[in-house]
Residue frames relative to the residue before (quaternion, step in Angstrom):
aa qw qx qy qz dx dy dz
X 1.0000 0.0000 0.0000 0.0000 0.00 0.00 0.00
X 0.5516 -0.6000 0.4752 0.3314 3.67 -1.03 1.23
X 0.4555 -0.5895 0.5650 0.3545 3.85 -1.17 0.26
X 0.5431 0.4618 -0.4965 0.4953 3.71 0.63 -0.13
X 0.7373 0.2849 -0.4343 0.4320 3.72 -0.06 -1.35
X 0.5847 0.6016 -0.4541 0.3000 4.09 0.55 -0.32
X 0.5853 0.5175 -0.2025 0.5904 3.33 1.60 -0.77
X 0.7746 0.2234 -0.3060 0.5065 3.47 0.38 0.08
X 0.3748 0.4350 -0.5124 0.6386 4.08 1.24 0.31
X 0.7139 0.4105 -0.4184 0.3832 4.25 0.09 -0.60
X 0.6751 0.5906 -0.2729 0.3477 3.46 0.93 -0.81
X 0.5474 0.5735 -0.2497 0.5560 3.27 1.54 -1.25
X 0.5526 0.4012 -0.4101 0.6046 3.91 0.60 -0.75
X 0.9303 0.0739 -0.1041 0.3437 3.86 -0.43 -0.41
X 0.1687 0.6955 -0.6398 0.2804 2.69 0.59 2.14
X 0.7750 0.2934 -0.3290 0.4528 3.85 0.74 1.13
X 0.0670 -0.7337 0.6756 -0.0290 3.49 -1.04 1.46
X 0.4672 -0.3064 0.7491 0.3559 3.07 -2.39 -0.05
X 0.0746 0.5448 -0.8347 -0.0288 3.12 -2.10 0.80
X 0.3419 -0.5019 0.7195 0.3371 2.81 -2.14 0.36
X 0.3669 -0.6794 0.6335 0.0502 3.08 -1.28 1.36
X 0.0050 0.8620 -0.4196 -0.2843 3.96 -0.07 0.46
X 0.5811 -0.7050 0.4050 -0.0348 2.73 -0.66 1.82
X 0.4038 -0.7249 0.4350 0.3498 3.46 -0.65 0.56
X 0.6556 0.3464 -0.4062 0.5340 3.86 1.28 -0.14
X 0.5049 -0.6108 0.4562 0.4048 3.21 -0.82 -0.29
X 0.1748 0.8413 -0.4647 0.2138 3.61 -0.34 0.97
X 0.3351 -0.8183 0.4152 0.2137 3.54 -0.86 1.07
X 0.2747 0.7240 -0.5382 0.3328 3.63 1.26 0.51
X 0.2886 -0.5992 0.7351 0.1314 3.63 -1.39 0.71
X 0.2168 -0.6559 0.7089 0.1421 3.17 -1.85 0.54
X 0.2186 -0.7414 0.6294 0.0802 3.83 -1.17 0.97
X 0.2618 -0.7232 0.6096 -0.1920 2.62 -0.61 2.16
X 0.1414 -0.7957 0.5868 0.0509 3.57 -1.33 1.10
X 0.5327 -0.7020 0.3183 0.3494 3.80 -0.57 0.85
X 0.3153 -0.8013 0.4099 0.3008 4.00 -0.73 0.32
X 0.4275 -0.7754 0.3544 0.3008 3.54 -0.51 0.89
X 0.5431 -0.5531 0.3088 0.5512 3.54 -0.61 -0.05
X 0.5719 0.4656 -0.4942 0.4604 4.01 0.51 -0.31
X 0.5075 0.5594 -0.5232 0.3948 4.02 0.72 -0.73
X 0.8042 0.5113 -0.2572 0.1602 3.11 0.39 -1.80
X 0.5218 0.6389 -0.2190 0.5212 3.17 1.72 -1.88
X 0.5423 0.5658 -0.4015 0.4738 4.18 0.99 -0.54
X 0.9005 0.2499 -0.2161 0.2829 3.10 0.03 -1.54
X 0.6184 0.4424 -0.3781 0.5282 3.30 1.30 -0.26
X 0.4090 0.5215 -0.5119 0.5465 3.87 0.60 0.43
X 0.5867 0.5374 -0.2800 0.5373 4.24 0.84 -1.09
X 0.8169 0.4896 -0.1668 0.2554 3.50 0.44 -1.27
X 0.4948 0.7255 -0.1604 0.4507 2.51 1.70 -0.86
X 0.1960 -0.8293 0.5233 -0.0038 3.77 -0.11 1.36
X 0.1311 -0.8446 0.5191 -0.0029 3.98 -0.16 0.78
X 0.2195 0.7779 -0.5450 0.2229 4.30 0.36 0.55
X 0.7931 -0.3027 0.1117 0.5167 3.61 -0.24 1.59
X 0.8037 -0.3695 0.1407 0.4447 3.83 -0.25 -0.82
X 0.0980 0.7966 -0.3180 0.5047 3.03 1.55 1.22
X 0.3722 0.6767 -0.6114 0.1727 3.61 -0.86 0.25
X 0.0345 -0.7478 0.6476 -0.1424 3.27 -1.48 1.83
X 0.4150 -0.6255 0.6104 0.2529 3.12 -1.28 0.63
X 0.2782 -0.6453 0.7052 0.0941 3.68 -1.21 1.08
X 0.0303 0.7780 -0.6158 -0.1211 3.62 -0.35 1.01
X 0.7604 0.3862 -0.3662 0.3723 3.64 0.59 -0.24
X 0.4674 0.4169 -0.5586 0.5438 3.47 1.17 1.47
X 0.5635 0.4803 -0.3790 0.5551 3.81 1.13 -0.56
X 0.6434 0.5457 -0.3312 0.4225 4.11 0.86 0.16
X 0.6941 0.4202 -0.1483 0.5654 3.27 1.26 -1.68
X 0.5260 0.5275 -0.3985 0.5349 3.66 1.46 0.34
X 0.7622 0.5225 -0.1877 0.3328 3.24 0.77 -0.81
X 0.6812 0.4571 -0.1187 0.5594 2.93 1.61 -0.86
X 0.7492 0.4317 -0.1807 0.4686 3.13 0.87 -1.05
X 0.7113 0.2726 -0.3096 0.5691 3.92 1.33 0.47
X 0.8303 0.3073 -0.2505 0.3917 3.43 1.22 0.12
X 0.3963 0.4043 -0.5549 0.6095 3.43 1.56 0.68
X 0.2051 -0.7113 0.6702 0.0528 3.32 -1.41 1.12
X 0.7758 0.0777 -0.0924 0.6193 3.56 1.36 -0.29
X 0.4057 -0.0122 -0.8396 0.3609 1.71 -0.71 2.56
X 0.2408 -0.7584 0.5000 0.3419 3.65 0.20 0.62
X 0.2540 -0.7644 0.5893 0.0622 3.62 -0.67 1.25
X 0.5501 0.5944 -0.2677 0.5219 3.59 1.44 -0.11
X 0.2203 0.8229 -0.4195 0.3135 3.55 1.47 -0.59
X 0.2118 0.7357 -0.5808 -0.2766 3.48 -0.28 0.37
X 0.2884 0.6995 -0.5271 0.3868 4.20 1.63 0.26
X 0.7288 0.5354 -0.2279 0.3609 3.28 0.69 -1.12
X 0.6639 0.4982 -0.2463 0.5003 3.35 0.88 -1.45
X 0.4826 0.6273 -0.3545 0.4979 3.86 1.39 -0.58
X 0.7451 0.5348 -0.2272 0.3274 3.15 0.10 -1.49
X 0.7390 0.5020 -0.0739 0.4431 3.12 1.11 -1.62
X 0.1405 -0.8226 0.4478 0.3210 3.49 1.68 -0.58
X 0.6551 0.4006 -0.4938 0.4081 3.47 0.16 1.71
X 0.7938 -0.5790 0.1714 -0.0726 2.46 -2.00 1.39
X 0.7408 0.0499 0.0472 0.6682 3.19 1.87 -0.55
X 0.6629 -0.4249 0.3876 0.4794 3.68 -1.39 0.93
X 0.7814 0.4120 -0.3782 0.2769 3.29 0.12 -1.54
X 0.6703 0.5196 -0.3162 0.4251 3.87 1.11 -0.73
X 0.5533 0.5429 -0.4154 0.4759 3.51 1.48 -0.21
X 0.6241 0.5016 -0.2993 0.5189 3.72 0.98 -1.25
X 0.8162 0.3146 -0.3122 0.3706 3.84 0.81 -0.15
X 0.4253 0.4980 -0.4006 0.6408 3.61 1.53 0.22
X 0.7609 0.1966 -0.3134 0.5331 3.90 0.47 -0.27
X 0.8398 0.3800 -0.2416 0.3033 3.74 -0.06 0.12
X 0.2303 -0.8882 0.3207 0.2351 3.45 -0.26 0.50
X 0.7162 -0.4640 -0.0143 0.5211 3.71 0.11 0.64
X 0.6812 0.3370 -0.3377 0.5553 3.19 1.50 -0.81
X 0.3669 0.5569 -0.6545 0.3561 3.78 0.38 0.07
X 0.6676 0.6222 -0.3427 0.2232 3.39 0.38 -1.60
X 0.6806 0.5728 -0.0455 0.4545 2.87 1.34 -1.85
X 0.5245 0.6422 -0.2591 0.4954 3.46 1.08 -0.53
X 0.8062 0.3938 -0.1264 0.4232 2.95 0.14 -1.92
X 0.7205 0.4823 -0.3218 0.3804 3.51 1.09 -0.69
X 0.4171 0.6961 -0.3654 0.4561 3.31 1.99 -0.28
X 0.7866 0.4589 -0.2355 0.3393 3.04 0.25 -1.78
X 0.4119 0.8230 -0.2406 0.3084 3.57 1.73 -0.73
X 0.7379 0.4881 0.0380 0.4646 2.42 0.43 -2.49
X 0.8070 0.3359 -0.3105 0.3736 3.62 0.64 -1.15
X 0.4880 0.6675 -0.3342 0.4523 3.67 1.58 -0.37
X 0.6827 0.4891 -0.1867 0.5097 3.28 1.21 -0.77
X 0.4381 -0.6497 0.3481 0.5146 3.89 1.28 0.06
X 0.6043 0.5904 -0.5211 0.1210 4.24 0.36 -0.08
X 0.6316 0.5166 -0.4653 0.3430 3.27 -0.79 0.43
X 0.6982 0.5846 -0.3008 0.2835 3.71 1.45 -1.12
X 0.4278 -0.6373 0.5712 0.2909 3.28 -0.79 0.48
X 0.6574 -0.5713 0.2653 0.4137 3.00 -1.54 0.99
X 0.5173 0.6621 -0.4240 0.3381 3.81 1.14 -1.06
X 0.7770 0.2941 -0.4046 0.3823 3.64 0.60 -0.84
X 0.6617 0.6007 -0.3419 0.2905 3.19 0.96 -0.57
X 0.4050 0.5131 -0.4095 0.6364 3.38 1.73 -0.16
X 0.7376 0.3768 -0.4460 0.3392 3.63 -0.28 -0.73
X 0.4739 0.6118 -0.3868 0.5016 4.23 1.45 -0.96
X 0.8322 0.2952 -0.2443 0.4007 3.57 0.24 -0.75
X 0.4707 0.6258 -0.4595 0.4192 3.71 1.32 0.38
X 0.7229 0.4708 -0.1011 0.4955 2.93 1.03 -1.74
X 0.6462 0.4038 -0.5223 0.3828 4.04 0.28 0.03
């Protein structure tokens, strides 16, 4: 087996971590974050994607409440005990009664970068030296 396809069979095993999300209190709770595949992604930015006569925007804080709200698995934003408790109606209103704008922003950071986006090929060449 090639070291590349071995490096991507390793990755697929550790598509979930604990992060420390920084939080606006201070608090030693971890969040368990899960990586996004490329069809996830090509989804949510296909969602984000704002169309208005000859116009076209990018809706990043639905391309967040996507991110967060299917790939943080702990807190379970899907909860529906929770969403009870809390008396509201959807993940995305749970992820905004618990989070505060940067949390949001954070969490979708820590997401995104767990998930390889932002890296340039250099680091991503250097990830696959080192495993």
């Amino acid at each position: 087996m090639s070291k590349l396809l071995d490096f991507l069979e390793n990755r697929v095993k550790n598509a979930e971590t604990e992060i420390q999300v920084p939080f606006s209190i201070e608090t030693d709770e971890l969040a368990t974050i899960t990586k996004v595949t490329a069809i996830e992604y090509a989804h949510y930015q296909k969602r984000a994607i704002i169309i208005s006569g000859d116009n076209t925007s990018f809706d990043t804080g639905k391309y967040q409440m996507d991110l967060i709200i299917n790939h943080t698995t702990s807190p379970d934003f899907k909860s529906e005990e929770l969403m009870k408790k809390l008396n509201v109606a959807t993940s995305e209103d749970l992820v905004n009664v618990l989070l505060t704008a940067g949390e949001v922003q954070n969490l979708a950071t820590e997401i995104s970068e767990f998930s390889g986006l932002g890296k340039s090929f250099k680091d991503i060449k250097k990830e696959a030296k080192n495993s």
